[in-house]
MARVO-598321 format. One record per residue (C-alpha): x, y, z. Coordinates in Angstrom, 3 decimals. Example, Ala and Ser with C-alpha at 12.3 -4.5 7.8 and 13.67 -1.06 7.14 Angstrom:
<recs>
[rec [12.300,-4.500,7.800]],
[rec [13.670,-1.060,7.140]],
</recs>
This chain:
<recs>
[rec [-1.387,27.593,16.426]],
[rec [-5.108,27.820,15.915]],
[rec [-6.253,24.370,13.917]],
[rec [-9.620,24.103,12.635]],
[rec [-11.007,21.072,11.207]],
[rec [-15.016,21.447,9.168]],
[rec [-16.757,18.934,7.605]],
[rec [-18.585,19.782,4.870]],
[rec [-21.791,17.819,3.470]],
[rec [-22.835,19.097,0.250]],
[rec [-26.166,18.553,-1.819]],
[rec [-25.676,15.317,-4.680]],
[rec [-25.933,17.581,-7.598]],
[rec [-23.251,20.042,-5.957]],
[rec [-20.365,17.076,-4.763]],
[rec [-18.515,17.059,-8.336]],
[rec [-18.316,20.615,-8.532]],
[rec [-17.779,21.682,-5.095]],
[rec [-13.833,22.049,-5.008]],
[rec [-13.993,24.906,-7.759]],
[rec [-16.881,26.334,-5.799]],
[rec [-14.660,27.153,-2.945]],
[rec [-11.642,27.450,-5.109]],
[rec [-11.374,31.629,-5.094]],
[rec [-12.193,31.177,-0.974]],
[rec [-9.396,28.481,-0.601]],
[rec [-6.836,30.450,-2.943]],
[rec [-7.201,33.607,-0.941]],
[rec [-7.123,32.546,2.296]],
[rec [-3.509,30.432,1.743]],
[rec [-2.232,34.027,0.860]],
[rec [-3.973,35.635,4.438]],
[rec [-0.705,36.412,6.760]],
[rec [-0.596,34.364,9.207]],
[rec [-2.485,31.057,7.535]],
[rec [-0.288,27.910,7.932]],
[rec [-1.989,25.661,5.804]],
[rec [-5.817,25.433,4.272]],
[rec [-6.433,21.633,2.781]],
[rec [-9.377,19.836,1.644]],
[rec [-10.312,16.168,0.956]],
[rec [-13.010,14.299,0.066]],
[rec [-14.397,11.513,2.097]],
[rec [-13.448,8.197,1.125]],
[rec [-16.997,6.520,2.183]],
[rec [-19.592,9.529,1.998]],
[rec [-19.016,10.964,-1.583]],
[rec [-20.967,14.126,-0.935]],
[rec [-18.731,14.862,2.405]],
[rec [-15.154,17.304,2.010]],
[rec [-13.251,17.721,4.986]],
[rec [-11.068,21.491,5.260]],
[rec [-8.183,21.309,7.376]],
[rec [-7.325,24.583,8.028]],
[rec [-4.135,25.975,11.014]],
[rec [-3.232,30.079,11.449]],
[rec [-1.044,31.565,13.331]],
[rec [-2.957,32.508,16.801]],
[rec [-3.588,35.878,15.896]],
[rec [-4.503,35.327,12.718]],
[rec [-7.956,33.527,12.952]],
[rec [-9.770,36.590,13.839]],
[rec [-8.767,38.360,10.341]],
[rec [-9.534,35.183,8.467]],
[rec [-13.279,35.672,9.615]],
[rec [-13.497,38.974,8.725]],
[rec [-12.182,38.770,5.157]],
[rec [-14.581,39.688,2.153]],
[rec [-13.523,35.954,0.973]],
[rec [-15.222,34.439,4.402]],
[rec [-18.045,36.694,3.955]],
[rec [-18.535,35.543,0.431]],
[rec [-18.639,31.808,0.928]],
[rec [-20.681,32.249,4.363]],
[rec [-23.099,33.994,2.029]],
[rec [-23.576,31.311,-0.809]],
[rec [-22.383,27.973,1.162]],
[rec [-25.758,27.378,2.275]],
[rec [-26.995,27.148,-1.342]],
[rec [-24.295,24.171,-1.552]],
[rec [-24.735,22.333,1.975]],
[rec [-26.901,19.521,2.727]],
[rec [-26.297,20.543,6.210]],
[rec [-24.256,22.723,8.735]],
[rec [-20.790,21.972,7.928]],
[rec [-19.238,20.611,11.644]],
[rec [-16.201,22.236,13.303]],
[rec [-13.538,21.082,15.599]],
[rec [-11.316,24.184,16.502]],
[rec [-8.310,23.678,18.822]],
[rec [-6.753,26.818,20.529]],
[rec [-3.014,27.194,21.395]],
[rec [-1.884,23.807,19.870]],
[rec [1.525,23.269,20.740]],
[rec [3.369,23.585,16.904]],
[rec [3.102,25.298,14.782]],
[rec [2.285,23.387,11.575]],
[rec [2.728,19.210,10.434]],
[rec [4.995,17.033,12.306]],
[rec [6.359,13.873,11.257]],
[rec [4.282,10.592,12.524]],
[rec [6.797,8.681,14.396]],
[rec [5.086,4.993,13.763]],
[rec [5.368,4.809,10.087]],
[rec [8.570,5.385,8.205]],
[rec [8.830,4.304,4.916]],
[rec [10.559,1.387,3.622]],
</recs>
C-alpha cells in the first residue's frame, strides 16, 4: 500500500469553501481502481489548514497522477493555496488499508 498524507493551507477567503472546491477531484479519485481510501479533515487549531489522507494499491499511484482529475486540481489549486500543500508519502506499507488501534476500545 502506497499512503500519502498532504497538508493543505488555503487562502482565508477560500477555507469555507474549499471542500466543494476539491469535491469533483475527491469524488473521482475514490472511484480510480486501485484507491483504498481518499479522506479529508480540517485542522482543529489552524482553520485555513485541510489535511487529505489518501492510500492506493501500489500500482495504482502512478495512474492517480496522471488522471485529467489530478491535472485539473494541480492546475487551479494554486489559485486556492496560501502555500505548497506538504506531503508525507510512504511506499510498501505493510496493509493494506485501516487497522484497529489496539489501546482504545470502547466502553
Amino acid at each position: 500500500m502506497i499512503l500519502i498524507n498532504v497538508k493543505w493551507t488555503v487562502k482565508p477567503e477560500y477555507a469555507e469553501q474549499f471542500p466543494s472546491l476539491v469535491k469533483e477531484f475527491t469524488e473521482a479519485t475514490r472511484q480510480e481502481p486501485g484507491n483504498i481510501f481518499f479522506e479529508w479533515s480540517r485542522h482543529l487549531d489552524e482553520d485555513n489548514t485541510y489535511v487529505l489522507v489518501e492510500a492506493f494499491q501500489d500500482d495504482a499511484a502512478e495512474a492517480h497522477v496522471n488522471s485529467d482529475h489530478f491535472k485539473k486540481v494541480v492546475a487551479d489549486a494554486p489559485d486556492w493555496v496560501a502555500e505548497a500543500p506538504k506531503i508525507i508519502n510512504v511506499q510498501n506499507v505493510p496493509q493494506d488499508g485501516w487497522g484497529e488501534m489496539g489501546e482504545i476500545k470502547p466502553r
